[in-house]
Residue, then its C-alpha position, 0 to 999 in steps of 0.5 A: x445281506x441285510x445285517x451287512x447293510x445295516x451294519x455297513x450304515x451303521x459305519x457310515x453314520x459314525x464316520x460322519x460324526x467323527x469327521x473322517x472322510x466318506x467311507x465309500x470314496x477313495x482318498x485320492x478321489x476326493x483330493x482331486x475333486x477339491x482341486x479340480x473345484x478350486x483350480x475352476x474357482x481361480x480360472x473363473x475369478x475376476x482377478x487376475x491369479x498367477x503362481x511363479x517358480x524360485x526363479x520366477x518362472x511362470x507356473x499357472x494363470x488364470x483366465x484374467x491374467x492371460x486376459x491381461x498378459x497374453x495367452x498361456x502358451x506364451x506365459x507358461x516357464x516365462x519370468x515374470x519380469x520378461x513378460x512384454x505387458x510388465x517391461x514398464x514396470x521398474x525394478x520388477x525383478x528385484x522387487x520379486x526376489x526381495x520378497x522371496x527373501x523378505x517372506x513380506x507381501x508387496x503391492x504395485x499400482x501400475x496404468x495400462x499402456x494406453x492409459x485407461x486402466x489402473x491395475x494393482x499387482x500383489x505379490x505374496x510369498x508362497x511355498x516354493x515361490x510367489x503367488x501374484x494377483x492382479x486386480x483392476x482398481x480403476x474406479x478406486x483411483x478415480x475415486x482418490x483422484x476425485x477426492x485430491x481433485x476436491x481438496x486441491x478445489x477446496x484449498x485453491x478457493x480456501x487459498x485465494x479467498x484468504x488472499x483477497x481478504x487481506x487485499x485491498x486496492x485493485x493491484x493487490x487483488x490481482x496480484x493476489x489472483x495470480x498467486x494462487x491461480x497461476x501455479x494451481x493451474x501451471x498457467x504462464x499470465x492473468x491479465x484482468x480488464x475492464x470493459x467499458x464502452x466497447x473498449x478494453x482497459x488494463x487493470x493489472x496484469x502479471x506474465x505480460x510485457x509493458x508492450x502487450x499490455x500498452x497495446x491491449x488498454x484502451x482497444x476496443x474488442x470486435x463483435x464476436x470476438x471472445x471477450x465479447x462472447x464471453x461478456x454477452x453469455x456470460x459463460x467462460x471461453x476456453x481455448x487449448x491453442x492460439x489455432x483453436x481461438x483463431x479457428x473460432x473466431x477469424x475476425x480476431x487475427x489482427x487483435x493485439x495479443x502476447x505473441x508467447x501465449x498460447x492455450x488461453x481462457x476469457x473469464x467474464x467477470x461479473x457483479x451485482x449482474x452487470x458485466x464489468x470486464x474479463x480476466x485472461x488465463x493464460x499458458x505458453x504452449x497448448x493446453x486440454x482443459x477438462x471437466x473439473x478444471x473449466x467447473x473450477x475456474x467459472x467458480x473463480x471467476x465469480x469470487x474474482x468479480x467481486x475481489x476486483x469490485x469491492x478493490x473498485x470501490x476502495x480505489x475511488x474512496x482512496x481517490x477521493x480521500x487523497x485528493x481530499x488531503x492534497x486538498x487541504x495542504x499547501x500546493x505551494x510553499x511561498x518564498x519569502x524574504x526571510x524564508x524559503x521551504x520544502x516539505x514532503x507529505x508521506x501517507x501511510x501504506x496500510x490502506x485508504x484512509x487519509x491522515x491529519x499532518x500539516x504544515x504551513x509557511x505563513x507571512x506575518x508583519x515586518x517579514x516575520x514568518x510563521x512556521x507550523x506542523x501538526x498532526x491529528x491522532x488518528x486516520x481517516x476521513x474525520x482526521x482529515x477533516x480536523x486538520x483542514x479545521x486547524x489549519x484554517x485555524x492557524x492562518x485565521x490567528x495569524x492574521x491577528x500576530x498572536x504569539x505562539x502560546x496564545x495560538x496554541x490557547x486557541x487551538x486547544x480550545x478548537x480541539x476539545x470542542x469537537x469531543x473527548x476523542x480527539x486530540x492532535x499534536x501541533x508546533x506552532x513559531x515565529x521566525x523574526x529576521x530582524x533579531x534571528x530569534x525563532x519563538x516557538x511552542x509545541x504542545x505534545x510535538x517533537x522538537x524542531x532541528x537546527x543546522x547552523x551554517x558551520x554544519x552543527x546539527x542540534x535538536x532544540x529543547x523543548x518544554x512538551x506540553x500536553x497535546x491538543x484537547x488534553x492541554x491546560x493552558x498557559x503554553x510554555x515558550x522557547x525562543x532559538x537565535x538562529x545565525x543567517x543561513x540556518x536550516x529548520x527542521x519541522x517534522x511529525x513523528x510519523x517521520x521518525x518511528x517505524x516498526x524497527x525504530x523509536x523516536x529517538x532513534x529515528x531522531x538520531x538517524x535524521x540528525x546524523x544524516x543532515x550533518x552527513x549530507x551537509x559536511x559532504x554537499x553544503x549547497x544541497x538544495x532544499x528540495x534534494x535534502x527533503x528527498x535525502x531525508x526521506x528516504x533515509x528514515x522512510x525506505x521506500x521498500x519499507x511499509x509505514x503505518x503511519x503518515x509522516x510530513x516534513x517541513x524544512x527551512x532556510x532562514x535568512x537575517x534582514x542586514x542591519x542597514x537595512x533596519x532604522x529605529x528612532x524613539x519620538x517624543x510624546x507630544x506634538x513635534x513626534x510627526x514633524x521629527x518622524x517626517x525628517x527621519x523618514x526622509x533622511x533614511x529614503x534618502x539614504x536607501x536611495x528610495x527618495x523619489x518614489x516614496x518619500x512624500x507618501x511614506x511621510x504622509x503616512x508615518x505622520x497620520x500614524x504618529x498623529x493618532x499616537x499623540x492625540x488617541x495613544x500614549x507612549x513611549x512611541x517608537x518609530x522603525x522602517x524596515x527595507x526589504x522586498x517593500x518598504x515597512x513602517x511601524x509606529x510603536x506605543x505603550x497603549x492596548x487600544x485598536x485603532x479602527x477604520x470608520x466611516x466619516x460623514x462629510x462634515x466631519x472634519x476628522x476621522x479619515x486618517x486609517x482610510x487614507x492609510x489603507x489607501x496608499x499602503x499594499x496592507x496594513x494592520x495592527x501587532x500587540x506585544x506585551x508592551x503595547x502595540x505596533x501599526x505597520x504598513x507594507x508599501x511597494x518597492x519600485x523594481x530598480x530600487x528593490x534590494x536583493x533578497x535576503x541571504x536566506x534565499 
């Protein structure tokens, strides 16, 4: 017995180390006992496990799936695609036979009815059918979902921070606001207001009527009412509903408010720590705000606080730059005998910064008129500032009748002393009506058009000098004789260059659309052409880079019977024989009574002060106008001065006399000699009509 023991140990030794099973078990035993261990391993599993026939059938689940899908009696022999709890799910059954026929695993995500719960259900092939698992992936969705959530969080704010650095003015910030704000969040309308005093005051506003927002600005907002609540504790205001919002603040019910919106938000809006106003989100029907969203948009609220704060700052430095601008141009052009004008001032659009263009109509002496355009290089404040300097400039030198080259001289000195980085383009022309002749001279500007009565539009040439601050003078001049009636044309290149347009285009554009406007109304009055032309070259659709101004002109000729000349000896009978002339020609203009015996005693003090203090050749010319013009012409340089005499001198009064009965009077040198004008009133009756420039 003992020999059978060992050998029977001996036995079983062996088959252990050859792997075989335990002798002393029976095969079928030990098969079943794996079973039994492994069907208890998938009853107890979390997962949910099924097997399914060929035709889909319902063979054996677990303790999670009947949990999931109902209890055994109810799922044995049933296809799976029939089971109540699995109807929602679309395609279930070809989704089943494909993997059958595939021999490829699928996975389905599907959301409890109540939804709650995420499960996602595996289908894999298996000998004679399907096994399915069903595992509960909630906190993995929550997890992915949060995730998206902090994508879409980081790239609304990524989005919208870009956008607010590219806007500048306070419009533009609100528009970029609801660019970005309004689809993340499917809301309708934003509505940004500034509270000040306990009023309301509409800044911009987009998904709101004209009559909501009328209604809205300038309303003061009750106490407690949301605006307030959110102004005073400063934490955001959130209502799903027009009830909801009533229901918490009732004293609100008359309070103008869009009648098509519904769930809405009130965003205190702050900087620097101080209160400055509330941005409104709003949708169309009732909204549930949850956690991450109310996180997201008080987040928001701070970055739009000071998008709108530093628009506040460049809307006031815009303000201010403009009006500083307005300031320095002409409010309005004069009307003058031998011209009339129109121009329009264009800014760029590309920010706050002003530009240096200008124009300028000036009287000078005998009704000629100065005409002027210039443009600083360069935007901004300083620009600005350097063009009211050359202005001022330009009247200044006018006073003294210099010709062109010679204001152009001085300006270029003006120019350079201000630095090595400034320069400006400038054109500067007498028109006289006398003769028709418009001289001019340009340093670096484009040359004026011309529009003569018969509708021949020309562009005049022109010698360019150097801009301002680069020139080296002499200036070169041209001279232009304009027929009665001619239209001048004075522009800076801002008017003709654009994105898409060069300079000569831009001059061909502006001279076929004169003509064109001209063939088809030639009374187009100057204001209308001014318009026409503009909005031909500068679109208003279209963005300028670049400042542009228009000046436009119709020139008109003094008729030639309204001009007298007379050459005066050089001696002492001059006076007595420039006293006939003036007499015979007042005579002739009808103007005898009035002004003969004054425009004698005139005329003979400045004949006089030629014979005594001058040399000739002396001329005399008397010009009938809108008043009354004497020149006394002489060969001589010398500047006649007013002085003071005492009461013993028995001379020296004559210049006090004529600045006495003259509206002004002054001196014109020319390269011959000089001119003394005077300028006197014209009694209304015996004024002549204006000229045909008007």
């Amino acid at each position: 017995m003992s020999v059978r023991r060992e050998h029977g140990s001996q036995g079983r030794s062996d088959m252990v180390r050859a792997g075989g099973p335990w002798p002393s078990l029976d095969d079928d035993a030990a098969d079943a006992h794996a079973l039994h261990a492994a069907e208890r391993a998938l009853r107890q599993m979390s997962d949910g496990f099924l097997t399914l026939g060929g035709e889909g059938r319902i063979g054996y689940s677990n303790a999670a799936a009947e949990r999931l899908l109902g209890p055994p009696h109810r799922l044995a022999g049933r296809r799976l695609w029939e089971v109540p709890v699995l109807r929602q799910i679309p395609d279930l059954e070809d989704r089943c036979r494909k993997v059958m026929a595939d021999g490829a695993p699928i996975g389905i995500d599907v959301r409890r009815p109540d939804g709650e719960r995420w499960y996602r259900l595996r289908l894999m092939p298996v000998e004679d059918g399907l096994a399915l698992t069903i595992t509960d992936v909630t906190e993995e969705r929550w997890r992915e979902a949060a995730r998206r959530r902090a994508t879409a969080r980081e790239s609304l704010m990524d989005e919208l921070t870009g956008a607010l650095a590219e806007a500048v003015d306070t419009q533009s910030v609100v528009t970029a606001i609801a660019a970005s704000i309004l689809p993340a969040f499917r809301a309708s309308g934003l509505i940004i207001t500034a509270a000040e005093g306990g009023r309301l005051q509409v800044i911009g506003a987009v998904g709101y009527s004209p009559e909501t927002i009328d209604a809205l600005s300038g309303t003061t907002y009750p106490a407690d009412s949301p605006t307030d609540v959110a102004l005073r504790t400063r934490t955001p205001q959130f209502f799903g509903s027009t009830a909801e919002l009533l229901a918490r603040h009732p004293d609100v019910a008359g309070y103008p408010r869009a009648p098509d919106k519904d769930a809405r938000v009130f965003l205190p809006l702050i900087t620097s720590g101080r209160p400055m106003g509330v941005g409104v989100v709003s949708f169309d029907g009732r909204h549930r705000f949850d956690e991450e969203e109310r996180t997201l948009l008080t987040a928001l609220s701070s970055v739009i606080a000071q998008a709108l704060e530093r628009a506040r700052l460049y809307d006031v430095a815009a303000t201010q730059a403009r009006e500083l601008q307005r300031g320095l141009l002409p409010h309005i052009l004069p009307s003058l005998p031998a011209v009339t004008g129109a121009a329009r001032y264009l800014p760029a659009d590309d920010g706050a910064d002003v530009g240096g263009d200008w124009y300028d109509i000036i009287p000078l002496s005998s009704d000629r008129v100065a005409l002027v355009i210039g443009d600083v290089m360069g935007r901004g404040i300083s620009e600005a500032a350097t063009m009211g300097r050359l202005r001022t400039a330009v009247r200044t030198l006018s006073e003294l009748d210099l010709p062109p080259d010679e204001v152009l001289d001085r300006l270029n000195d003006i120019v350079s002393d201000l630095g090595a980085d400034y320069f400006a383009t400038c054109l500067y022309g007498i028109y006289d009506p006398v003769t028709g002749d418009f001289t001019y001279a340009s340093a670096g500007h484009p040359p004026p058009s011309i529009a003569c009565p018969d509708g021949t539009v020309t562009t005049c040439t022109t010698v360019t000098n150097p801009p301002l601050g680069a020139a080296s003078p002499p200036f070169d001049t041209t001279t232009a004789n304009l027929p009665d009636g001619t239209l001048l044309l004075l522009y800076t290149d801002g008017l003709l260059e654009s994105a898409d347009r060069d300079a000569d285009q831009g001059m061909t554009r502006l001279t076929q659309t004169l003509a064109t406007t001209l063939q088809n109304a030639p009374d187009t009055s100057l204001e209308a052409l001014c318009d026409i032309l503009t909005a031909a070259l500068l679109p208003s659709d279209q963005l300028t880079g670049d400042d542009a101004a228009l000046l436009v002109s119709r020139t008109g000729r003094l008729p030639a019977s309204n001009v007298a000349t007379w050459p005066l000896p050089e001696d002492p009978r001059a006076a007595g024989m420039a006293r006939e002339h003036v007499r015979d020609q007042l005579a002739a203009w009808h103007l005898d009574e009035e002004l003969t015996m004054t425009t004698e005693l005139l005329v003979s003090e400045l004949v006089g002060n030629v014979v005594r203090h001058a040399k000739g050749p002396m001329r005399l010319r008397m010009l009938r106008s809108r008043t009354l013009i004497c020149e006394v012409s002489d060969g001589s340089l010398t500047t006649p001065l007013i002085r003071r005499a005492d009461l013993a001198d028995e001379g020296g009064r004559g210049l006090q006399l004529v600045a006495a009965l003259t509206q002004r009077w002054g001196t014109r040198y020319n390269a011959g000699g000089k001119s003394i004008w005077t300028e006197q009133n014209i009694p209304e009756t015996e004024a002549p009509a204006r000229l045909t420039a008007g």
